[in-house]
Structures are given as C-alpha cells and as structure tokens.
C-alpha positions as CSV (number, residue, x, y, z in Angstrom):
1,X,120.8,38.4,109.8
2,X,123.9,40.1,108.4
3,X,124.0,37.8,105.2
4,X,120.0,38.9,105.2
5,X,121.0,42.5,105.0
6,X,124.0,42.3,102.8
7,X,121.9,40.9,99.6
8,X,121.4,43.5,96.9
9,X,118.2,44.2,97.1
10,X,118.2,44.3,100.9
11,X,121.7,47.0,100.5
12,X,119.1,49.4,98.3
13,X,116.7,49.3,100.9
14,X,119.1,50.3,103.4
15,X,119.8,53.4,101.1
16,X,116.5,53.7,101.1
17,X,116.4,54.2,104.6
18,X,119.0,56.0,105.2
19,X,118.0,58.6,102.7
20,X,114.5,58.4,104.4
21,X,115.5,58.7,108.4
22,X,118.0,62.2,106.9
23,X,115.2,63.8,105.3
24,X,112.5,63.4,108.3
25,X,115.8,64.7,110.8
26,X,116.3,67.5,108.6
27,X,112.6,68.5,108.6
28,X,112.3,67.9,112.3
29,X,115.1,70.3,113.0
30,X,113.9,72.8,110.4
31,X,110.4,72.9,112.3
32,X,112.5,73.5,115.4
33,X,114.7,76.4,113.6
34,X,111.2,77.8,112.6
35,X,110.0,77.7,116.0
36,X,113.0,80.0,117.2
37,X,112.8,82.0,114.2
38,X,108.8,83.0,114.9
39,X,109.5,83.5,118.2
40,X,112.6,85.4,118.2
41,X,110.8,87.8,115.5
42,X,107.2,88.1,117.9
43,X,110.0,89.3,120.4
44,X,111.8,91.6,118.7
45,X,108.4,93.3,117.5
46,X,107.3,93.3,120.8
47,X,110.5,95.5,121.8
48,X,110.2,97.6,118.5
49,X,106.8,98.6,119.5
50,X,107.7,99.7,123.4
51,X,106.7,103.3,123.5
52,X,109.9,105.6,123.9
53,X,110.1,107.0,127.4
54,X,112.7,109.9,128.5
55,X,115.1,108.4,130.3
56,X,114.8,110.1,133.7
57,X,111.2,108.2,134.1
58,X,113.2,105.0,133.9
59,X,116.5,105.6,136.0
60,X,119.0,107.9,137.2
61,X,122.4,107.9,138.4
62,X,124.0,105.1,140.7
63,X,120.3,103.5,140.3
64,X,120.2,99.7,139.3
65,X,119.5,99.0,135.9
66,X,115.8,98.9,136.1
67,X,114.1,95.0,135.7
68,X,112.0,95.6,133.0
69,X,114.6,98.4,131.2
70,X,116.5,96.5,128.9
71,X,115.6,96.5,125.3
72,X,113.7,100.1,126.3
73,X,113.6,102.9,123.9
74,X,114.7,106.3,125.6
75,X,115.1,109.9,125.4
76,X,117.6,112.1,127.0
77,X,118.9,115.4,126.1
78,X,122.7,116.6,127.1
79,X,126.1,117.1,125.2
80,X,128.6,115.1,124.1
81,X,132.2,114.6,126.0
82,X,134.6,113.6,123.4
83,X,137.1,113.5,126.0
84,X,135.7,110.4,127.4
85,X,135.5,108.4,124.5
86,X,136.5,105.1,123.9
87,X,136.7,102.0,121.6
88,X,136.1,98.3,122.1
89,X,137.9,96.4,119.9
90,X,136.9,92.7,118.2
91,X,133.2,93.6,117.3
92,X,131.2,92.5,114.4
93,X,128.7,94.0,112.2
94,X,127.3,91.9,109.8
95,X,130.2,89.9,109.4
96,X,132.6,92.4,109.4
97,X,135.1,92.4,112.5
98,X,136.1,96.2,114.2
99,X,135.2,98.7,116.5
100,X,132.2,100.1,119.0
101,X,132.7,103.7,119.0
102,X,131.2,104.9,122.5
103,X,131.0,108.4,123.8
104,X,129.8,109.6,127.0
105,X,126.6,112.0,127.2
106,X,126.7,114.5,129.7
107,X,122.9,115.1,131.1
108,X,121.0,116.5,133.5
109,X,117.9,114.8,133.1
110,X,117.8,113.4,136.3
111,X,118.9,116.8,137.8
112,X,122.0,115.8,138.5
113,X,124.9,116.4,136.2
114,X,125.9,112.5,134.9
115,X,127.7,110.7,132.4
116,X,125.2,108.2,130.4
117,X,127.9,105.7,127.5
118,X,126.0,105.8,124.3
119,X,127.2,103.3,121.3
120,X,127.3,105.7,118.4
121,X,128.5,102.9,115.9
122,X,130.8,100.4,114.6
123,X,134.1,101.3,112.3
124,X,136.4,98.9,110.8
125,X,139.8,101.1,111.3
126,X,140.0,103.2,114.6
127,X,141.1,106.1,111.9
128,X,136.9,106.5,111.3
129,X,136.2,107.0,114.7
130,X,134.8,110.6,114.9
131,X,134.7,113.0,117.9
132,X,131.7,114.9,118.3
133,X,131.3,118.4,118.6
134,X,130.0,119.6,122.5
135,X,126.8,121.1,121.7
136,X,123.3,120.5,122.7
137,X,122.1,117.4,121.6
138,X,119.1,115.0,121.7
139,X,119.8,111.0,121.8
140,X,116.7,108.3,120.9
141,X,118.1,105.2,121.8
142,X,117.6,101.5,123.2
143,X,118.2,101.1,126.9
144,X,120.7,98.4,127.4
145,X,122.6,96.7,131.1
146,X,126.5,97.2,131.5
147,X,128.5,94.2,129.9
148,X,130.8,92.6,131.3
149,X,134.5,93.6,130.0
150,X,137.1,90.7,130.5
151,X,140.4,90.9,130.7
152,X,142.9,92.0,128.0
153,X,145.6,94.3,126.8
154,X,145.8,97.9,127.8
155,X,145.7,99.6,124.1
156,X,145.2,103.7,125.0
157,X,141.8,104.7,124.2
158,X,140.1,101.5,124.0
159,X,138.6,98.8,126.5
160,X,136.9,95.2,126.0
161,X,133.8,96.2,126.8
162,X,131.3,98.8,128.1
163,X,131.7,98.0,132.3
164,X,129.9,100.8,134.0
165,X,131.6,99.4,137.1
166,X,135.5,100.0,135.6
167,X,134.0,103.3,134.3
168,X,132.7,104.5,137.3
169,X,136.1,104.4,138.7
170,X,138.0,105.7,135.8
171,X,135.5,108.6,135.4
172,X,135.0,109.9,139.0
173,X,131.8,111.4,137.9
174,X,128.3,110.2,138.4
175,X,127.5,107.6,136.3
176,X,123.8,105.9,134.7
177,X,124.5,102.0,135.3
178,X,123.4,101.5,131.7
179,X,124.2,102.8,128.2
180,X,122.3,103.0,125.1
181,X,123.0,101.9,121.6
182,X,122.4,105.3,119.4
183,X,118.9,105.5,116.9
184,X,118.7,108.8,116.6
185,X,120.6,112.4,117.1
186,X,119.3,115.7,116.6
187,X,121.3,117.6,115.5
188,X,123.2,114.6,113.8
189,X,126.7,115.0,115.4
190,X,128.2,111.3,114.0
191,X,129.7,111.3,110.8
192,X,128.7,108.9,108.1
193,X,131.4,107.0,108.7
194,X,130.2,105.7,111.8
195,X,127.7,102.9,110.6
196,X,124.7,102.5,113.6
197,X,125.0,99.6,115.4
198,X,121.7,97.9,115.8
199,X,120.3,97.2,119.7
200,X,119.9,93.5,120.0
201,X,116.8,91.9,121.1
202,X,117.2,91.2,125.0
203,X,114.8,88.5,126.9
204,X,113.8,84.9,126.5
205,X,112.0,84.6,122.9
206,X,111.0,80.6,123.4
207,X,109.8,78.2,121.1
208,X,106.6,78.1,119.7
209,X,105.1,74.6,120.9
210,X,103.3,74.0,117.8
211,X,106.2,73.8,115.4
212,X,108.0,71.4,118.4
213,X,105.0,68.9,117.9
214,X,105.8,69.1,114.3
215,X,109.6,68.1,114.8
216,X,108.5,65.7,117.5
217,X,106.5,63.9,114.5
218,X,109.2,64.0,111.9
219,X,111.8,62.5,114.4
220,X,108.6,59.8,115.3
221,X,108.8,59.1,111.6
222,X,112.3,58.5,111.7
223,X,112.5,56.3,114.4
224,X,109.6,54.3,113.2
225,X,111.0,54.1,109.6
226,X,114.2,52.1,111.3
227,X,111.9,50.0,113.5
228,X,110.4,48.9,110.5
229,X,113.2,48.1,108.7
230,X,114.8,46.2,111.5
231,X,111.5,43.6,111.6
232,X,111.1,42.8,107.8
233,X,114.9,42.0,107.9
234,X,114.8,39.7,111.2
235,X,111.7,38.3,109.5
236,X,113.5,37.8,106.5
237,X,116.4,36.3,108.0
238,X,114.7,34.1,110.6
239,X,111.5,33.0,108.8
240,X,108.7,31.0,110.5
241,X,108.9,27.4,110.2
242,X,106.3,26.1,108.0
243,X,103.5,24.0,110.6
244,X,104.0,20.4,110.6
245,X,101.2,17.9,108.3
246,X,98.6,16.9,110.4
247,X,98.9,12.8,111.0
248,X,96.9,10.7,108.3
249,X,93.9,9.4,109.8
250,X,92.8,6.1,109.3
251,X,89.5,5.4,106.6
252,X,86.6,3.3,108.2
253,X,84.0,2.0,106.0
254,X,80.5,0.9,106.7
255,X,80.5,-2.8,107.8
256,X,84.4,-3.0,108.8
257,X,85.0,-5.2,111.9
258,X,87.6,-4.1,114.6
C-alpha cells in the first residue's frame, strides 16, 4: 500500500487531503472561538446593564464579599487617603506592561468610618502616579473580590496585588473585603495621566451550543475526508481478484446417444 500511495498522482491527492482535513480544523475551531466570543460578549452586556446600587445596600465592613457582588456597579461617597496608597507592579493595559495605581476611600456609608481600595488606573512609570487631594468625593465603580497577592519583593509603596487580608493588617482600620475598579469621580480628583483601567467581566460566559455542533461537523468532515482516503488507497493497492470463468458446458444435440 506504500508503493500505492507514493505514485504521483496518488502524492497530489494526499496534498489534497492534507490541505482539505487543515481547512475543516481551522473552521471547526473558529466556530468554537465564535462560540466563546458570543458568549463572552452576552456576558459582559449582561454586567454592563446591572443597575448601579450604593454600596452600603450591597456590603459593609468585615462582611464577606457578597455571592452575587462581583462585576456590580456601585456608589459610595467619602474622601480620598493618599496616605494609604499603593502600586502593584507587572500590570498590563492593552499590551502595555506598568502599574495599578490604588488609593483607599475613606466612607461612612455603612455608618461606620472604613477604608474601601479603589483602582484609579494604570501608569507606565511610578513617576505618573498622582495623589489625590482629601476632599469630598463621589466614586461610580464596578464591585470586584480581593485578589490574591503572591509573594515578592518588598519595593516601598508598592505590593503584588490588592489582598484585603494583608491590608487589613497593615491598615488597622476597618476594612470593605472588596475594592472597586474606578468609572467615575465627581469632582474628578485623578489626573489625566492616570488612564482608567477597565473592570473585567467576572462569571462563567460558556459556549454557545449551536456554534459547537457546527465545529463538531467540520471536525466530522475532517475525519471522514481521511477515512475516505484511506479506502480508495487500500482498494487501489489490494484490488479484487477478477471471478474465475465459469466451466464450459458440454453441447447436446437432438438425437445424440450417451
């Protein structure tokens, strides 16, 4: 079968194939990236169109981050402590690699005096890091869980992430188990060099079942395109044998004697 399948015209068939079984992949997995795509954009319109809710409806100090709170857009009203803030280093923003700027909010809302971390933006030198003033502000924002900061170098003013549980201690001060990446100020405290960071879209966002069944029939193809293949070139290598004459039979004529 390997002499079968290195003859010319055989080879150009194989190229043939191969060109054939990339092509119905490439679809397959481009219905799948679809798929992702759709959902992941349903999702994110889904948390875009949350209604904003001030944040003492939603949690308070020492509280659990809330189930459903993640991805919510909130209100809260307080001032900023410049004091507090910090950087995280190794961030990126659209491709470019530098710094979360975050600055505690000191609020009230909850009736209790509290430290809420809000991410005003991204820099790409620590330099463009601003410090705002502490006067009355109001903060729109989407509600987001602490991260997780792993271990690192100590570098004054900075930390590897935004751990509610590290700041808690640090602080001494009550504490929301949350932060918020910034949408809005009024009065606008951050300087322009501060470029907004934009709040990622939390949750599952799935697939979308009927682009699947489309890459399930494109990879069908595929697989059926080779099967093919491999049964013209067995038969072509092995061909039938050609049926055997049937034995004469003998003539009798009219009037013949045994």
């Amino acid at each position: 079968m390997i002499k079968t399948a290195l003859r010319p015209g055989w080879l150009a068939l194989l190229a043939l194939l191969v060109a054939v079984v990339v092509s119905f992949y490439q679809l397959g997995m481009w219905q799948l990236g679809v798929s992702s795509n759709k959902a992941a954009r349903e999702l994110a319109a889904a948390q875009a169109a949350r209604p904003t809710q001030p944040l003492e409806q939603v949690t308070g100090p020492h509280q659990p981050f809330p189930a459903d709170g993640a991805g919510l857009p909130v209100s809260v009203e307080g001032e900023y402590d410049a004091s507090l803030q910090f950087l995280v280093p190794d961030r990126l923003l659209e491709g470019e690699r530098g710094y979360w700027v975050v600055t505690p909010l000191r609020t009230g809302a909850a009736g209790e005096q509290a430290l809420l971390p809000v991410l005003r933006g991204f820099v790409a030198d620590p330099a463009d890091a601003d410090q705002p003033s502490a006067e009355p502000v109001s903060v729109v924002g989407t509600l987001a869980p602490s991260e997780f900061a792993p271990a690192g170098p100590e570098v004054p003013g900075q930390r590897t992430g935004i751990d509610t549980a590290d700041l808690v201690n640090d602080w001494g001060e009550p504490l929301y188990n949350a932060f918020v990446f910034l949408a809005e100020e009024d009065p606008a405290l951050t300087s322009a060099g501060v470029t907004r960071v934009p709040a990622p879209v939390f949750g599952e966002s799935g697939i979308d079942p009927r682009n699947v069944g489309y890459a399930l029939q494109w990879f069908v193809f595929a697989l059926f395109a080779v099967y093919m293949y491999y049964r013209f070139l067995r038969q072509a290598a092995h061909p039938a044998p050609a049926p055997s004459p049937a034995p004469a039979q003998p003539t009798s004529y009219p009037g013949d004697t045994a």
